[in-house]
N, C-alpha and C positions, 0 to 999 in steps of 0.2 A: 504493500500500500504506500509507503513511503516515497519508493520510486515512480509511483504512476504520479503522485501530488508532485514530485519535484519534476519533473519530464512537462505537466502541465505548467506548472509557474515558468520555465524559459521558454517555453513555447507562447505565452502569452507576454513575457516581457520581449520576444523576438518581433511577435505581432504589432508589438508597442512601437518599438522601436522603429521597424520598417514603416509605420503608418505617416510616424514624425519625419522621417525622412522623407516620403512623398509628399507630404506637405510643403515641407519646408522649399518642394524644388517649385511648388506654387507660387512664391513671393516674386512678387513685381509680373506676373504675368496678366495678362487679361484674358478672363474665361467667362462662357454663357454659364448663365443657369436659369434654371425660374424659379419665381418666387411664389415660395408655397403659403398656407394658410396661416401657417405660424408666424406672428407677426415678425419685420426684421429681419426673413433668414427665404434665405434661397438654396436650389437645389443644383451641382451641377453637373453633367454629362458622366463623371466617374462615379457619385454621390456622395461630395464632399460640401457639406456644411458653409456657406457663406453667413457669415452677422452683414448685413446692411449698412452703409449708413447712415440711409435715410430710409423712411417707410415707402414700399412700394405697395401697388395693390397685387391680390392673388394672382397665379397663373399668368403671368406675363414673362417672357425672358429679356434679359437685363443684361450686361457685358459689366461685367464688374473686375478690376483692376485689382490686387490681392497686396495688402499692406504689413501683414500680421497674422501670425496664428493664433488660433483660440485653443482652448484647453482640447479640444476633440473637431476642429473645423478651421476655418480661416475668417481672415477681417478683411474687409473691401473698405480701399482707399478711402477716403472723403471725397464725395462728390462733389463737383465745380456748381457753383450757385450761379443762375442766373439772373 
């Protein structure tokens, strides 16, 4: 029993790992997504988590420019005000 819990714990710190790193090769890119119901947060073609930074409405795709990572998703730039 010991070895199937540790086998899992680096297989989930592997999964950790590799997730941040594709992440992280997100920044400064610009990627679709749409924005789903959850206020804030869009969806995009991989199914990586965007925060907004401004409220969009539902179901529309958005081109969001990637500034930061979130704890589990990424952060879209600040949008240019018109």
């Amino acid at each position: 029993m010991p070895v199937r819990k540790q086998r899992n714990r680096v297989l989930r710190e592997l999964a950790a790992s590799k997730n941040l790193e594709f992440r992280r090769r997100m920044l400064g890119r610009s990627l679709s997504a749409v924005t789903l119901h959850e206020p804030g947060i869009a969806l995009t073609g991989n199914y990586l988590k965007i925060e907004l930074s401004a409220w969009q409405p539902a179901n529309i795709v958005v081109q969001c420019t990637i500034k930061g990572l979130s704890s589990t998703g990424l952060i879209e730039q600040d949008r240019p005000t018109a």
